[in-house]
ZASE-170924 format. One record per residue (C-alpha): x, y, z; residue in one letter; residue number from 1. Coordinates in Angstrom, 3 decimals. Example, Ala and Ser with C-alpha at 12.3 -4.5 7.8 and 13.67 -1.06 7.14 Angstrom:
residues 2
{atom {12.300; -4.500; 7.800}; 'a'; 1}
{atom {13.670; -1.060; 7.140}; 's'; 2}
This chain:
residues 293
{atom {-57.224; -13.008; 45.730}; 'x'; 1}
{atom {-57.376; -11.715; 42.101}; 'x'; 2}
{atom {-58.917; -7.952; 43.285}; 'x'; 3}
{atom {-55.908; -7.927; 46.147}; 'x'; 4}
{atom {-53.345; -9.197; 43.486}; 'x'; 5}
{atom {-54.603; -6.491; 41.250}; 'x'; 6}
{atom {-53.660; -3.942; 43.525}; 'x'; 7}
{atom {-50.628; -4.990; 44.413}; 'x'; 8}
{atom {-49.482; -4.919; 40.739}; 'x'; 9}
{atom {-51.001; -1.765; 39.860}; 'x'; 10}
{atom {-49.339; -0.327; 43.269}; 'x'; 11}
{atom {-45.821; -1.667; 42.388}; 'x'; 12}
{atom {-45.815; -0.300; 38.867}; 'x'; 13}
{atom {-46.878; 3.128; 39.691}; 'x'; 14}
{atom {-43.746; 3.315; 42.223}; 'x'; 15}
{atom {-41.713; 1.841; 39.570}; 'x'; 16}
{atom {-42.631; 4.213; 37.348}; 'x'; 17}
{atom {-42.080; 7.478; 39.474}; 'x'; 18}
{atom {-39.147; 5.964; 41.096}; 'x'; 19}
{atom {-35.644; 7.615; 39.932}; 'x'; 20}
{atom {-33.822; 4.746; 38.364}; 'x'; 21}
{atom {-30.247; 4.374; 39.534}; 'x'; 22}
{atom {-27.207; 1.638; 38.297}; 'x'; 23}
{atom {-25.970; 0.046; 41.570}; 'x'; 24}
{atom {-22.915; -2.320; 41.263}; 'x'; 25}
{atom {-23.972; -6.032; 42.252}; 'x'; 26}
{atom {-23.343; -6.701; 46.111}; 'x'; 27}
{atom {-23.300; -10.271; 47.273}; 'x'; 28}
{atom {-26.271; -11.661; 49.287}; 'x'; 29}
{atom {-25.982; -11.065; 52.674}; 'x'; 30}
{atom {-25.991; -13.959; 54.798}; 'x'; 31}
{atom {-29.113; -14.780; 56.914}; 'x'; 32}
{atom {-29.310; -12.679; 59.912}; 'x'; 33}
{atom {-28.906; -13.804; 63.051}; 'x'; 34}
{atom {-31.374; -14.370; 65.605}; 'x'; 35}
{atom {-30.908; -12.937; 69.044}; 'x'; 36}
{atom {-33.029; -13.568; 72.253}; 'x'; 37}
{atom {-33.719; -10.430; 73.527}; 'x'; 38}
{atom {-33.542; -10.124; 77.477}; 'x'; 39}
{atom {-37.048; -10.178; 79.166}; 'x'; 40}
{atom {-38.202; -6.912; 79.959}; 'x'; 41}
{atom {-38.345; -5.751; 83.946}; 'x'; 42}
{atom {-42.314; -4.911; 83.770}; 'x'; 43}
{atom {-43.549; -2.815; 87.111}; 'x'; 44}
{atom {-44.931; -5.249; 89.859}; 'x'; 45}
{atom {-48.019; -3.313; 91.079}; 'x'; 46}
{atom {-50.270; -6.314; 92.457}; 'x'; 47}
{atom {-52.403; -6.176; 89.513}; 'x'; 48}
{atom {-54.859; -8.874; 89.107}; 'x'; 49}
{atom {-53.637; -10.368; 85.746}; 'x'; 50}
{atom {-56.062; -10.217; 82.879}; 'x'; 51}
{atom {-57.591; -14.287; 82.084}; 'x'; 52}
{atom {-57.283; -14.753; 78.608}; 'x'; 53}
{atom {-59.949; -16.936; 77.716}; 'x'; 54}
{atom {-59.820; -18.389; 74.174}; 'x'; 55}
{atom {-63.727; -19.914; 74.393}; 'x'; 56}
{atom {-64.937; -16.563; 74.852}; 'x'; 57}
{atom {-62.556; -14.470; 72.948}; 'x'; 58}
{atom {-64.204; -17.369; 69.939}; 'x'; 59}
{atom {-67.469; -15.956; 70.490}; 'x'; 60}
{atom {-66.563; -12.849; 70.401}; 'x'; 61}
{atom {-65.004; -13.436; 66.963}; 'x'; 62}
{atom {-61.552; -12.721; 67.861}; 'x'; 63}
{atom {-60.121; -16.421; 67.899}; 'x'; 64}
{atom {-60.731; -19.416; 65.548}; 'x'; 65}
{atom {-63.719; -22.328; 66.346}; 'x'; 66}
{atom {-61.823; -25.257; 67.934}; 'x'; 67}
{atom {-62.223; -26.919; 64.412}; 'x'; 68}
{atom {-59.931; -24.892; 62.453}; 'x'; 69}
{atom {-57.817; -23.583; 65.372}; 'x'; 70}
{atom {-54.611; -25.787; 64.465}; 'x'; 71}
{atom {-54.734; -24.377; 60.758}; 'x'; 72}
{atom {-54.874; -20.793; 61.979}; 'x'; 73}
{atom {-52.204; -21.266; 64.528}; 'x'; 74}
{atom {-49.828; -22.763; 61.458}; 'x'; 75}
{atom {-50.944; -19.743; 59.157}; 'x'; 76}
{atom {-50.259; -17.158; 61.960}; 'x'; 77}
{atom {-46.856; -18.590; 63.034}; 'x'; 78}
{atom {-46.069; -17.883; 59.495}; 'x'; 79}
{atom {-46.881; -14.297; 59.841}; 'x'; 80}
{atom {-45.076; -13.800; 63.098}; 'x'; 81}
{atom {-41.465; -14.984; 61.315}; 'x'; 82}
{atom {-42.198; -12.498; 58.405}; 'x'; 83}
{atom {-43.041; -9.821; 60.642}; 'x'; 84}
{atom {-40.126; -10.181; 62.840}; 'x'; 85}
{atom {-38.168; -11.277; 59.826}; 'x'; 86}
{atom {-39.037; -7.517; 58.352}; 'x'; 87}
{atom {-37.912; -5.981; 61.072}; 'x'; 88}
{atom {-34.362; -8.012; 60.885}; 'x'; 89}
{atom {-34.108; -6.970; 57.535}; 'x'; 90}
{atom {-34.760; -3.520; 58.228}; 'x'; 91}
{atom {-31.842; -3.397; 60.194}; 'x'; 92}
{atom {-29.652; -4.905; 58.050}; 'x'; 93}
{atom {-29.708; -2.609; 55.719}; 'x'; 94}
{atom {-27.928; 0.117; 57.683}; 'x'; 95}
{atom {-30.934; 2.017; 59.022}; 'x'; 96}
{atom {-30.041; 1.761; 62.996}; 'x'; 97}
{atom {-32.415; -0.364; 65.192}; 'x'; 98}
{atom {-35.406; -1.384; 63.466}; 'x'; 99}
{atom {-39.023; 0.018; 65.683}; 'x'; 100}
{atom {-40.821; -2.761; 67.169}; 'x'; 101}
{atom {-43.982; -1.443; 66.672}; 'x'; 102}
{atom {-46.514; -2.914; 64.333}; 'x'; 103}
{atom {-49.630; -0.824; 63.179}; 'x'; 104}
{atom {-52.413; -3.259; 62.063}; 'x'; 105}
{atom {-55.080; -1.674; 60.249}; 'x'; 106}
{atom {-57.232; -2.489; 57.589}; 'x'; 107}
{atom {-59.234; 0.022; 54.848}; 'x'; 108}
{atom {-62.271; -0.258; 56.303}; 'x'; 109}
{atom {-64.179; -1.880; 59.036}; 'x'; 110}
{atom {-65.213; -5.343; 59.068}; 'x'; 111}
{atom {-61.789; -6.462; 57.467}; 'x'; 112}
{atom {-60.379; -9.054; 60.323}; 'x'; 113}
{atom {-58.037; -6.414; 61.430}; 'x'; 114}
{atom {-58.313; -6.817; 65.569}; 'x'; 115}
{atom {-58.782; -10.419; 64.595}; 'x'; 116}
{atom {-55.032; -9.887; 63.220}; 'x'; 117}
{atom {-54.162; -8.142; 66.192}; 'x'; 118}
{atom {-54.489; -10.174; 68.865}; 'x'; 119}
{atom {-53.889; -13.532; 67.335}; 'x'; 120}
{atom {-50.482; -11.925; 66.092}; 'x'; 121}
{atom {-49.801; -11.045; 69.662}; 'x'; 122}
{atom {-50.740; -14.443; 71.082}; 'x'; 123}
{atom {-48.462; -16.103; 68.398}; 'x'; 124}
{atom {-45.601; -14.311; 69.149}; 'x'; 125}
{atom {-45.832; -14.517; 72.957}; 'x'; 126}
{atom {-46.174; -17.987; 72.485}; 'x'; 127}
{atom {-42.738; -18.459; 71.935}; 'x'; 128}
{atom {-39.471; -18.510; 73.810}; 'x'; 129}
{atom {-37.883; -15.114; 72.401}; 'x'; 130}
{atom {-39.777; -11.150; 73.005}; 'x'; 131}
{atom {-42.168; -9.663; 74.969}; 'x'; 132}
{atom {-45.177; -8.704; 73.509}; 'x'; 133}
{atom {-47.174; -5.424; 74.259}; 'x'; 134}
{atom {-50.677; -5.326; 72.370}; 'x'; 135}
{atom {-52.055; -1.913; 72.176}; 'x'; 136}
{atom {-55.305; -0.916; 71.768}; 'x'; 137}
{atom {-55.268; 2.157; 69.472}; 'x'; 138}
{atom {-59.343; 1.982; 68.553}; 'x'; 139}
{atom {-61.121; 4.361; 71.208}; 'x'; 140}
{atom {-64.353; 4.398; 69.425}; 'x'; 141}
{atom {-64.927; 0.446; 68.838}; 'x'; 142}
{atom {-62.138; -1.002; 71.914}; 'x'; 143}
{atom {-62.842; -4.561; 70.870}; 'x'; 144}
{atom {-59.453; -6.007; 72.275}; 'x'; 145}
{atom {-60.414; -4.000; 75.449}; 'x'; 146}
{atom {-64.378; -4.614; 75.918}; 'x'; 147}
{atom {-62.541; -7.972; 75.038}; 'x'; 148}
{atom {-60.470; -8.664; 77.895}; 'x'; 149}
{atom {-62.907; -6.353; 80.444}; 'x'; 150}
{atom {-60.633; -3.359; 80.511}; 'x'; 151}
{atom {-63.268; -1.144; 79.802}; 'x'; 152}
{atom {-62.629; 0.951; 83.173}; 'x'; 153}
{atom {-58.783; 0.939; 83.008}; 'x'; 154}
{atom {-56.695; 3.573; 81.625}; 'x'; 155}
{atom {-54.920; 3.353; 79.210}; 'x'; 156}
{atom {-53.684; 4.732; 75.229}; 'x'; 157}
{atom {-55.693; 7.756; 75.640}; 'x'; 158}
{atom {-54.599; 8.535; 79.093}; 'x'; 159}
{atom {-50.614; 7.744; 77.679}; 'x'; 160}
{atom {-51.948; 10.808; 74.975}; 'x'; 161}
{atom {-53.163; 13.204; 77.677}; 'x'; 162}
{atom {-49.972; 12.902; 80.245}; 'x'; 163}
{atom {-47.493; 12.118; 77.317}; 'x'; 164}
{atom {-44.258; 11.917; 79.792}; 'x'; 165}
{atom {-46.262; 8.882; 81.868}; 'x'; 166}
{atom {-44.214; 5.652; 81.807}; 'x'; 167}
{atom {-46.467; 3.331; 79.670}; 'x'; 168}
{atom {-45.272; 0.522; 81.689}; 'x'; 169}
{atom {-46.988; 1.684; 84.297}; 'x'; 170}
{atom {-50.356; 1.546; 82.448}; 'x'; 171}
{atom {-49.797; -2.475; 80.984}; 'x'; 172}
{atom {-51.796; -5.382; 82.060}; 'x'; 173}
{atom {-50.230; -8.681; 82.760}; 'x'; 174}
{atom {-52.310; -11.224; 81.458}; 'x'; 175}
{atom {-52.552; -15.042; 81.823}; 'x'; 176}
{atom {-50.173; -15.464; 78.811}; 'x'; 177}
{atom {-46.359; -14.897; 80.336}; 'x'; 178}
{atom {-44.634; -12.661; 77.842}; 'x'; 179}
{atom {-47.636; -10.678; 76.991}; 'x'; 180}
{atom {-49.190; -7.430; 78.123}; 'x'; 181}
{atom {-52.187; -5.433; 77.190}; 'x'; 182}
{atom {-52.754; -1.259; 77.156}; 'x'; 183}
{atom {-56.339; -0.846; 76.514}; 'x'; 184}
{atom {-57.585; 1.897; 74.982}; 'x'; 185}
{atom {-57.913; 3.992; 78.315}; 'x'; 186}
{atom {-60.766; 6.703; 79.032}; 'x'; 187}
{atom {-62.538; 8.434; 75.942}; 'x'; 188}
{atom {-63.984; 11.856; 77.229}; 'x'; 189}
{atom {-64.572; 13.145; 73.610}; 'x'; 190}
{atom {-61.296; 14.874; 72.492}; 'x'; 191}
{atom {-59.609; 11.770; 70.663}; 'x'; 192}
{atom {-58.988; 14.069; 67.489}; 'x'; 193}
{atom {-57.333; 16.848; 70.155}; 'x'; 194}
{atom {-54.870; 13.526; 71.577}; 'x'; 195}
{atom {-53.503; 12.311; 68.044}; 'x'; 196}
{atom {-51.242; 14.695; 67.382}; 'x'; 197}
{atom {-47.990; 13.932; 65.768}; 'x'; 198}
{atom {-46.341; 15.419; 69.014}; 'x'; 199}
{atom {-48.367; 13.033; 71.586}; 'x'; 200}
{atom {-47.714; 10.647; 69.734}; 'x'; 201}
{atom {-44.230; 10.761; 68.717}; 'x'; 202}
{atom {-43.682; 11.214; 72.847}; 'x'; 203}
{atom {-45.600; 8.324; 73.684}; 'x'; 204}
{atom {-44.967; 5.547; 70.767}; 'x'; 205}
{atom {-41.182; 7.004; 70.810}; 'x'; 206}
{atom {-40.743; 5.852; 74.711}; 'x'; 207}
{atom {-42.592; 2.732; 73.732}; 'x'; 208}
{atom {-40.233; 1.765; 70.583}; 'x'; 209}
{atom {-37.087; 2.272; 72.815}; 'x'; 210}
{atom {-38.261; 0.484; 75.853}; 'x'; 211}
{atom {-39.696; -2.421; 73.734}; 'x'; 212}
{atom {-36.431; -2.637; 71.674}; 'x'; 213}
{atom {-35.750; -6.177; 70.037}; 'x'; 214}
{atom {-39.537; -7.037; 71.286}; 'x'; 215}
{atom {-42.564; -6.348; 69.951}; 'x'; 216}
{atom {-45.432; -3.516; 70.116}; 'x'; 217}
{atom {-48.499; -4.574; 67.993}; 'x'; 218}
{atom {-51.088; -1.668; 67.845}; 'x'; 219}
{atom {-54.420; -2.374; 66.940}; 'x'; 220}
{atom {-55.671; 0.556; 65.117}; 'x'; 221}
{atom {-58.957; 2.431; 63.740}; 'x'; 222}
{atom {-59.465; 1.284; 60.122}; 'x'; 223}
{atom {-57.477; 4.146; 58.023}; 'x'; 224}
{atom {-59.730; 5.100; 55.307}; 'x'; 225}
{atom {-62.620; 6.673; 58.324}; 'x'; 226}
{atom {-59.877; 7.691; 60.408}; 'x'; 227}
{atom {-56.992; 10.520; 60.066}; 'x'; 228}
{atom {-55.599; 9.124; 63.538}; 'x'; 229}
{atom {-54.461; 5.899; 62.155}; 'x'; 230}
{atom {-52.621; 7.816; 59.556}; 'x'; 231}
{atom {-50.739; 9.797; 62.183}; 'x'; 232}
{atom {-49.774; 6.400; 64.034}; 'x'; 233}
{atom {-48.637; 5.202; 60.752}; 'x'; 234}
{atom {-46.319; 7.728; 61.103}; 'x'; 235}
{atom {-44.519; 6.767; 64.032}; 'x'; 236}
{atom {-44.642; 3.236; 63.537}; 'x'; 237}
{atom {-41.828; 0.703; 62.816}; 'x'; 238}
{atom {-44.340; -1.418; 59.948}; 'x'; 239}
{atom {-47.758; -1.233; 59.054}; 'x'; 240}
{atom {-50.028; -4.766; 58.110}; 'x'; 241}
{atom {-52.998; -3.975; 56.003}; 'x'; 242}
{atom {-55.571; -6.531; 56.880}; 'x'; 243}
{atom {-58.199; -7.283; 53.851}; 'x'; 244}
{atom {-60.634; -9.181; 53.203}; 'x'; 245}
{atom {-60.875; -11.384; 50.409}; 'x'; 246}
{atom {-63.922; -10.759; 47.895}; 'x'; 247}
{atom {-65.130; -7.758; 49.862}; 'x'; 248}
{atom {-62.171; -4.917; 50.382}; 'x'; 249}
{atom {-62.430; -3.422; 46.910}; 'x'; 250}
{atom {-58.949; -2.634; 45.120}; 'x'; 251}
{atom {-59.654; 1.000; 45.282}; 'x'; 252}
{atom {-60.143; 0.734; 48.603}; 'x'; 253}
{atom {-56.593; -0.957; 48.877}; 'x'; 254}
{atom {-54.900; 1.290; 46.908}; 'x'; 255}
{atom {-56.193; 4.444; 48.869}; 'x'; 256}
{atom {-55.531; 3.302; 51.897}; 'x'; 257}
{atom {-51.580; 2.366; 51.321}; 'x'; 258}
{atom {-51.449; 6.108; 50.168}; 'x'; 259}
{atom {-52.053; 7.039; 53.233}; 'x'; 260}
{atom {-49.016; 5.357; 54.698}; 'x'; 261}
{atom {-45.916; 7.498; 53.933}; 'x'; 262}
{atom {-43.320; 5.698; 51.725}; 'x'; 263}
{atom {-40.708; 4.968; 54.092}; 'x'; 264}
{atom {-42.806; 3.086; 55.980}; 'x'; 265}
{atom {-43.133; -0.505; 55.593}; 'x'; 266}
{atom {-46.481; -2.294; 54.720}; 'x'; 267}
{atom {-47.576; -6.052; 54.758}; 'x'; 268}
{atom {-50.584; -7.155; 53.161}; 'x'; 269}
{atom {-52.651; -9.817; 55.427}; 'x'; 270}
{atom {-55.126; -11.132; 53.165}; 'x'; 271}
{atom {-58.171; -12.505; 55.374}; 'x'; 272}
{atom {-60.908; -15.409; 54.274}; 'x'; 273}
{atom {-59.485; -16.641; 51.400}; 'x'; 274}
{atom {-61.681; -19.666; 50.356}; 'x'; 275}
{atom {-59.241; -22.045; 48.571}; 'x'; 276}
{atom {-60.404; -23.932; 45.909}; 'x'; 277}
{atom {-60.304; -27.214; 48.276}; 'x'; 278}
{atom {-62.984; -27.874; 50.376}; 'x'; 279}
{atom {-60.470; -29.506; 52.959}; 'x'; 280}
{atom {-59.074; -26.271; 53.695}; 'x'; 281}
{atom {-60.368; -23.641; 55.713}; 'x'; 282}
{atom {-62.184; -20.940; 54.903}; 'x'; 283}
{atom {-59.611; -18.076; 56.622}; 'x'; 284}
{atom {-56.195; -17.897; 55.489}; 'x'; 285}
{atom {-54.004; -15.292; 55.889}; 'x'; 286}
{atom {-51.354; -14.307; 53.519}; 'x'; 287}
{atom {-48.446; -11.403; 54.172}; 'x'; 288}
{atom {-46.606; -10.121; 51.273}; 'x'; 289}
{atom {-44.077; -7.385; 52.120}; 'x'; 290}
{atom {-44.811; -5.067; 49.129}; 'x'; 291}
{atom {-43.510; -1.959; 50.177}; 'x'; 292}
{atom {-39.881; -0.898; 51.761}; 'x'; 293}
């Protein structure tokens, strides 16, 4: 926590410091803003087998808790789904149009938790009465939400890239959890630097962001720091979550890797396998601190 903490200081006082300072008259605190249910979305009914999600083997897989600290990671995970959405409810209250529902999770490097993040974000929030929820896998060289889920053979994100004007809709997988839909990561033939442009993608994640408007997109990325591609989603993207590990993801690391995002773009800090100091509690914990607006 310390090495995380560390970074978040040292990354708030450097913006401090080359931030123009400016007197603002006091305004009074907004009130709370209010929650709306957004209308369920109208998804294309192509007689598509829907995709099982099964939670035993997504466990071995490492993408879902053991059965003995499940509860504790649903509880910590329902607390990042209200800050997320929260973010993006604040985002539009401060007079800056419709907030993007798209969420870029990446981490710094690889082995950080973040496709963990990913999909257990996305189950959370589909687990509730409110948005649809459109998980996106965004990491053609790894695809561990789609090897996952056995979506190996479908197309998907990279196919979206190639044929930008395609309706993504089209390319979504209903799965066994109502509300939720997957796009896997879709046919890699070699050319994934030639797809990532900032052109592609502002096509593609643009039609998704209006289509998926007061819902939620959650794109599991590449890790940033071994990938320019991730940057260039960044881009386009409504918020960014770094995932990190605790005792491992160095603060360098930390600090490089939120340079990467530009400045206007939101970024949340999930901090992954915090051991607390009690031996009752678990040994993952996730923590989201909204450090950057």
């Amino acid at each position: 926590m310390s090495i995380v903490q560390a970074a978040l200081d040292r990354m708030k006082a450097a913006r401090e410091q080359g931030a123009p300072r400016e007197q603002a008259a006091p305004r009074p605190a907004a009130p709370p803003p209010a929650v709306v249910t957004p209308a369920p979305l109208e998804w294309p009914r192509r007689g598509l087998t829907e995709v099982k999600i099964n939670l035993p083997d997504l466990a071995e897989r490492g993408l879902y808790s053991d059965p003995a600290v499940a509860r504790r990671q649903q509880d910590e995970f329902r607390r990042l789904r209200r800050d997320v959405l929260g973010a993006m409810r604040s985002h539009n209250d401060q007079g800056e149009g419709v907030s993007s529902p798209v969420v870029l999770v990446t981490s710094p490097m690889p082995g950080d938790g973040k496709s963990w993040t990913a999909l257990n974000l996305a189950l959370s929030t589909a687990a509730v009465e409110g948005p649809d929820v459109l998980l996106i896998d965004a990491d053609p060289y790894k695809c561990s939400i789609t090897n996952a889920l056995g979506l190996g053979d479908a197309p998907g994100l990279l196919d979206l890239l190639r044929n930008p004007t395609t309706e993504f809709m089209n390319l979504a997988q209903p799965t066994s959890v109502r509300r939720l839909h997957v796009i896997p990561a879709g046919h890699n033939n070699g050319e994934v630097g030639d797809l990532f442009t900032a052109e592609r993608l502002r096509l593609v994640v643009g039609s998704i962001a209006r289509t998926m408007a007061g819902h939620v997109a959650i794109i599991d990325s590449v890790p940033i720091l071994i990938s320019s591609e991730t940057a260039a989603l960044a881009d386009v993207s409504g918020q960014v979550l770094m995932v990190v590990r605790a005792g491992v993801t160095l603060r360098e690391s930390v600090t490089e890797a939120v340079s990467r995002v530009r400045t206007s773009v939101p970024v949340g800090l999930v901090l992954n396998g915090w051991r607390p100091m009690l031996n009752a509690q678990s040994d993952h914990y996730y923590a989201y601190e909204n450090y950057r607006k």
